[in-house]
N, C-alpha and C positions, 0 to 999 in steps of 0.2 A: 504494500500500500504506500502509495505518495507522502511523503511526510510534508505537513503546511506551517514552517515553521511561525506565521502570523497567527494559526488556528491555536498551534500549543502556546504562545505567547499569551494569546489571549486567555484562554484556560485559565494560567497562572493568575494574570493580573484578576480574574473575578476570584482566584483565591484569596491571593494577598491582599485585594481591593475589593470588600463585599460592600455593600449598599449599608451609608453611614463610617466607613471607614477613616473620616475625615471628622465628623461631629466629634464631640467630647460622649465621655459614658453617660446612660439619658439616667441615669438612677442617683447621679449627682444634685445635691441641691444646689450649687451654680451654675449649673447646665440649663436644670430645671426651670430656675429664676430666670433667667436668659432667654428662655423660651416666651415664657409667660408675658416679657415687656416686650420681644418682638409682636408676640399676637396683637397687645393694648398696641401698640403702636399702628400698628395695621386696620385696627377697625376702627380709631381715630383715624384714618384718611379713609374712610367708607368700606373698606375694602369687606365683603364677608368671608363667614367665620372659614368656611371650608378653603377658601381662596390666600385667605390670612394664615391661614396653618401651613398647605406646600408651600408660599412665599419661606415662611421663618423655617420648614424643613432644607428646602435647599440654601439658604444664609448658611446653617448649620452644616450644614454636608462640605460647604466648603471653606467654611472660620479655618483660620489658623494662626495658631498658637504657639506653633511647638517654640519660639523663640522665649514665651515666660519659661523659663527656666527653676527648675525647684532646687532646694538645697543640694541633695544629690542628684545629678546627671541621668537619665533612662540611659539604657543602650541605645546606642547607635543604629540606625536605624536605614541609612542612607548607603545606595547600591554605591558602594566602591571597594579600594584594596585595602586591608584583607578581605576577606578573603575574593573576592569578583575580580573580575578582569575591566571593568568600567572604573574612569578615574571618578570623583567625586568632588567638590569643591569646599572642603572641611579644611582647615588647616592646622596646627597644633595649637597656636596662640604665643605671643610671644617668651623669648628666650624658652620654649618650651620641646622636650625631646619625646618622640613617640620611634619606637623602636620595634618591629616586627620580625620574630622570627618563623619562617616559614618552608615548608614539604608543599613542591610543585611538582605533579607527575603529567607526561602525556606518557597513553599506549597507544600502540596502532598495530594489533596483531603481534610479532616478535619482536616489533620494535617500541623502543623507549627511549624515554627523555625522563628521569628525575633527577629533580633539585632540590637538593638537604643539603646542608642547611641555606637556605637562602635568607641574606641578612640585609634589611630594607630601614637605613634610618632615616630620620627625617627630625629636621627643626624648623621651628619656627620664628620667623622674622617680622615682629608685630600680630598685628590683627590678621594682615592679608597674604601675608606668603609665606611658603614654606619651600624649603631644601631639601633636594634628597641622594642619596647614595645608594643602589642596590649592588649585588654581587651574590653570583651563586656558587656553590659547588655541584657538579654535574657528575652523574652517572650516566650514561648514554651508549645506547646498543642500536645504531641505525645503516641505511642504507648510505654509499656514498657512489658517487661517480668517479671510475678509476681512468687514468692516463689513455686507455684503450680503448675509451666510450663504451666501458661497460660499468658494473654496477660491482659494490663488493659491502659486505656487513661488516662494521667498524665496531667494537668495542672498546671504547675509552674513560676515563675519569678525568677531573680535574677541574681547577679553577674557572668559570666561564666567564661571559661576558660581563661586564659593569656598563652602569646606566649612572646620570649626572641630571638630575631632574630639579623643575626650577616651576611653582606653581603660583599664579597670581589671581588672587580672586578681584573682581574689577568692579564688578556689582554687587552690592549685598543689600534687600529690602529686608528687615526685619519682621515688618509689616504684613508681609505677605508671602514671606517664606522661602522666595526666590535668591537665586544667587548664580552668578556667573561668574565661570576663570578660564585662564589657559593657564595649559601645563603642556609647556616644552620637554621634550627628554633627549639627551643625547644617550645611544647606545654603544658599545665600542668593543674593542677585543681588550681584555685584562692584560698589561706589559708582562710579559710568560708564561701566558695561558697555553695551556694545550689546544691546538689550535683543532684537534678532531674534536674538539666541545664545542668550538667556537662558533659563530652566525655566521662567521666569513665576511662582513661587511660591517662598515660605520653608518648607523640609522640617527634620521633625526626626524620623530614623531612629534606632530604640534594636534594636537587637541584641545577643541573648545568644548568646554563644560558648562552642562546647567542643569539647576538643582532645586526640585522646587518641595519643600515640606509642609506637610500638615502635621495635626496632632496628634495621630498615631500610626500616619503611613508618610511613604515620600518615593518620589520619581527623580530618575537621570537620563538625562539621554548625553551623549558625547556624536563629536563629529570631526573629524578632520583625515589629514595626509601624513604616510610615512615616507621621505627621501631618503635613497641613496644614491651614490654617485651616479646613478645609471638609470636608475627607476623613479617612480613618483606613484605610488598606492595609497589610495582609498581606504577609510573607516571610517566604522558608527557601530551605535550601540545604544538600546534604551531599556530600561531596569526598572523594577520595584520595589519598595523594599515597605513594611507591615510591621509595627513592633507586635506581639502581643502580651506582654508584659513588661515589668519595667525591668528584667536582664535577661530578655531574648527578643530575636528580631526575626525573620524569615525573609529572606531576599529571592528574586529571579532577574536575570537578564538574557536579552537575544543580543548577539554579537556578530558583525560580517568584519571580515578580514579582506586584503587585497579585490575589493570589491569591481574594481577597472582591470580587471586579469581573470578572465573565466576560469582558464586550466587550473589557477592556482586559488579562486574563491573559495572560503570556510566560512559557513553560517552554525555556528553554536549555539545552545540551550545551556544555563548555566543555573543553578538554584542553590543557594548557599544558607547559613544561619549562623548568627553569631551571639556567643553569650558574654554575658557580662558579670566577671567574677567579683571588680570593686570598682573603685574610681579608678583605680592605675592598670587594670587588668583586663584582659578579655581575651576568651577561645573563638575560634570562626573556622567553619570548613565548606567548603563547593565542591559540588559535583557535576560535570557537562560532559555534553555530547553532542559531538559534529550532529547536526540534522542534513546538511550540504554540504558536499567535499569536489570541486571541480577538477575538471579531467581526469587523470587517472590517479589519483590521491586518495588516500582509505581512508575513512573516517576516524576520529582520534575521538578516545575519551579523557577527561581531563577532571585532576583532582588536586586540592589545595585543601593544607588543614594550616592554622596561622596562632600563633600565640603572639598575644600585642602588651607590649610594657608602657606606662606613660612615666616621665622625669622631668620635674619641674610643676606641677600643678597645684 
């Protein structure tokens, strides 16, 4: 059967997004109260009672709040890294370090790609940007192309690539939940990498980010181009993410990769969760799978588990 990756997107988001996912809990008395002065407010301009009620239903469905803040923090709730492959527009907050260590696996039949430990810091430079450094350690059992245009199974380890990412958030409405950034990355080879781990190439991916929350759900969509010296590839990607309590979250995202390259397009499904052990703490893991794999590419499944430190808060 055809797989429709919009059809199972959408699936998810009426999971994570059910009707009212956006309202506050109706069993609150400020919720309650809230209700009550939009209706008086409503049948003071004539309006009747049944008409006055969907009006203040839908006000409520799409209030947002999540920026009143409580003494402790909820989880995180917003599709980005850890553990998703969508970037997110959060940033640490000044002088502030957020340090993830994380287990990246792709399969694809005999072949493999894992990364343990991969160490992803990141600080913060005021309110609106953050710095970042990744670097993995690679395990990797794949195909290569040998000297005689043909194929040979590599077996390697070792340090791989490093990333130099640089994120600015450029809009932020509190108001209303929205927020916009770019996040440049440069990718590279590690100076003595094992070069059979390697990408073989310097990437430089620019993604625009935006991010809009509510009070108990929140949406991303990302967009932009990865260069290299020779190419110019397409991406996007748009996410959900549901908290349902105040230290768990449940996320999903659809992802397309080299999108302007048929043979080489990947459209992934991606569902992830992440909890929250304290204020400086939290576990998060994804699970995906290629839905689309162009030309003669085999589907990959892909899996990330992430332990995240915060320093400085």
């Amino acid at each position: 059967m055809k797989k429709n990756p919009t059809a199972l997107l959408a699936l998810l988001l009426g999971i994570l997004l059910p009707p009212g996912a956006h309202a506050a809990d109706a069993d609150t008395d400020t919720v309650a109260q809230q209700k009550e002065d939009c209706k008086q407010e409503e049948r003071e301009q004539g309006v009747g009672e049944k008409t006055g009620a969907a009006v203040c239903a839908v006000k409520a469905l799409f209030q947002s709040r999540v920026r009143a803040k409580n003494e402790s923090e909820p989880v995180e709730m917003t599709v980005g890294p850890p553990p998703m492959q969508s970037e997110d527009t959060d940033t640490p907050g000044p002088n502030n370090w957020e340090v993830n260590f994380l287990l990246n696996a792709q399969l694809a039949g005999s072949e493999r790609r894992i990364e343990v430990p991969t160490i992803d810091i990141n600080y913060g430079v005021g309110e609106r940007i953050q710095l970042s450094y990744e670097v993995p350690y690679v395990f990797a059992r794949q195909a290569q192309s040998d000297s005689g245009g043909g194929a040979r199974v590599v077996e390697a380890n070792g340090v791989g690539d490093s990333s130099f990412g640089l994120k600015y958030r450029f809009y932020d409405n509190e108001d209303s939940g929205l927020s916009l950034a770019i996040a440049p990355q440069l990718e590279f080879r590690t100076p003595g990498a094992n070069r059979d781990v390697s990408e073989h190439s310097t990437e430089l991916a620019v993604p625009l980010v935006l991010t809009q929350e509510f009070e108990h759900a929140s949406i991303t969509a990302n967009a932009g181009v990865e260069l290299t010296s020779d190419t110019q590839r397409y991406f996007a990607s748009f996410g959900a993410g549901r908290r349902i309590s105040e230290h768990v979250a449940l996320l999903a995202e659809i992802v397309g990769t080299d999108l302007n390259a048929a043979d080489e397009k990947r459209v992934l499904l991606n569902l992830g969760v992440r909890w929250k052990i304290s204020d400086k703490d939290s576990l998060s893991a994804a699970l995906g799978r290629d839905v689309h794999a162009g030309g003669d590419q085999r589907e990959q499944t892909y899996f990330t588990f992430a332990y995240q430190k915060i320093f400085g808060k």
